[in-house]
C-alpha positions as CSV (number, residue, x, y, z in Angstrom):
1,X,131.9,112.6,129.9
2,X,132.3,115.9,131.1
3,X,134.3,117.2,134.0
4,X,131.2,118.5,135.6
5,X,129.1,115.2,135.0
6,X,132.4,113.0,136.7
7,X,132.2,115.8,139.9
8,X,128.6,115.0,139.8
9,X,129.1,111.5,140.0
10,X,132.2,112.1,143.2
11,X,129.5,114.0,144.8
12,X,126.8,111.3,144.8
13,X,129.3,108.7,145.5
14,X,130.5,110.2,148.9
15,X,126.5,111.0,149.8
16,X,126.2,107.4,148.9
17,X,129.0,106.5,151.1
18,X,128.3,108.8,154.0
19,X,124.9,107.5,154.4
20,X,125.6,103.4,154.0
21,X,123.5,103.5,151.2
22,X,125.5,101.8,148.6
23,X,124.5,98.7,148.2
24,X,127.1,96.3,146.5
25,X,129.5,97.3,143.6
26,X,126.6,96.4,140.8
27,X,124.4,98.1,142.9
28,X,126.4,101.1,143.3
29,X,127.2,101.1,139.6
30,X,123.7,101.1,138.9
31,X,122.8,103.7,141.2
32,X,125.5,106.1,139.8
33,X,124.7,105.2,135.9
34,X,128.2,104.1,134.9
35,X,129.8,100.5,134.6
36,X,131.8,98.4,137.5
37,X,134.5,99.5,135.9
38,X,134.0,102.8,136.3
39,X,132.9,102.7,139.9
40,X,136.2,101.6,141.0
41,X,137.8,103.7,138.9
42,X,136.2,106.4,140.3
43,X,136.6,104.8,144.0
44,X,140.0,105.0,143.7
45,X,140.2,108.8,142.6
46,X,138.2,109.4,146.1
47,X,140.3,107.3,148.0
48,X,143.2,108.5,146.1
49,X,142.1,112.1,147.7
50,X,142.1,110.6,151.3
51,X,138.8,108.8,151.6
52,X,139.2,105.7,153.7
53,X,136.5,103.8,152.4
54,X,135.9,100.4,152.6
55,X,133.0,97.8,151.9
56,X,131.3,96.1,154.9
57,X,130.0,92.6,154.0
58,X,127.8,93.1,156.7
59,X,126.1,96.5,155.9
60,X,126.1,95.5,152.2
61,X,127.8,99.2,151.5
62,X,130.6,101.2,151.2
63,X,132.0,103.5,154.3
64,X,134.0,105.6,155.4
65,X,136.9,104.2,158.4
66,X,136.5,107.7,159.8
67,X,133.6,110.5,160.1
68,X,134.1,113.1,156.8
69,X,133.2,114.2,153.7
70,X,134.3,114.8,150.2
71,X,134.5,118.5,148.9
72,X,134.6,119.3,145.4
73,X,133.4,123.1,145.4
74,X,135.3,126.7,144.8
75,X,134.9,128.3,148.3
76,X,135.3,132.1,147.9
77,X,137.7,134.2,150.4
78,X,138.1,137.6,150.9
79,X,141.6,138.3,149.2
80,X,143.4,141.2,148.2
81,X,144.3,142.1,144.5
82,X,148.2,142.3,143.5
């Protein structure tokens, strides 16, 4: 898998996340096109960047403990050259 398909992925994980939306772990799985396995692998990079996310028996979903998001994009700034 390429490094732009497993940012894809991150990304749709944390909309996934920030919305409730998850289901459980198969259905999370599912929903993202890669095993178990590689769901919580890729849990763990995201949590492993600060994401306190945990999964609520009683929303059926993964969440984040606090209000944020993930970001996995270049931002340009105004710099000046050497």
């Amino acid at each position: 898998m390429s490094t732009m398909e497993i940012i894809t992925i991150l990304k749709r994980m944390d909309q996934l996340i920030g919305r409730q939306s998850t289901g459980g772990p198969e259905d999370f799985a599912s929903r993202l096109g890669v095993s178990e396995r590689t769901m919580y692998n890729y849990l763990a990079v995201l949590r492993g960047l600060g994401a306190p996310i945990h999964f609520s028996r009683s929303c059926n979903s993964y969440l984040y403990f606090e209000k944020g998001r993930i970001r996995l994009e270049y931002d340009k700034q105004k710099h000046s050259h050497c």
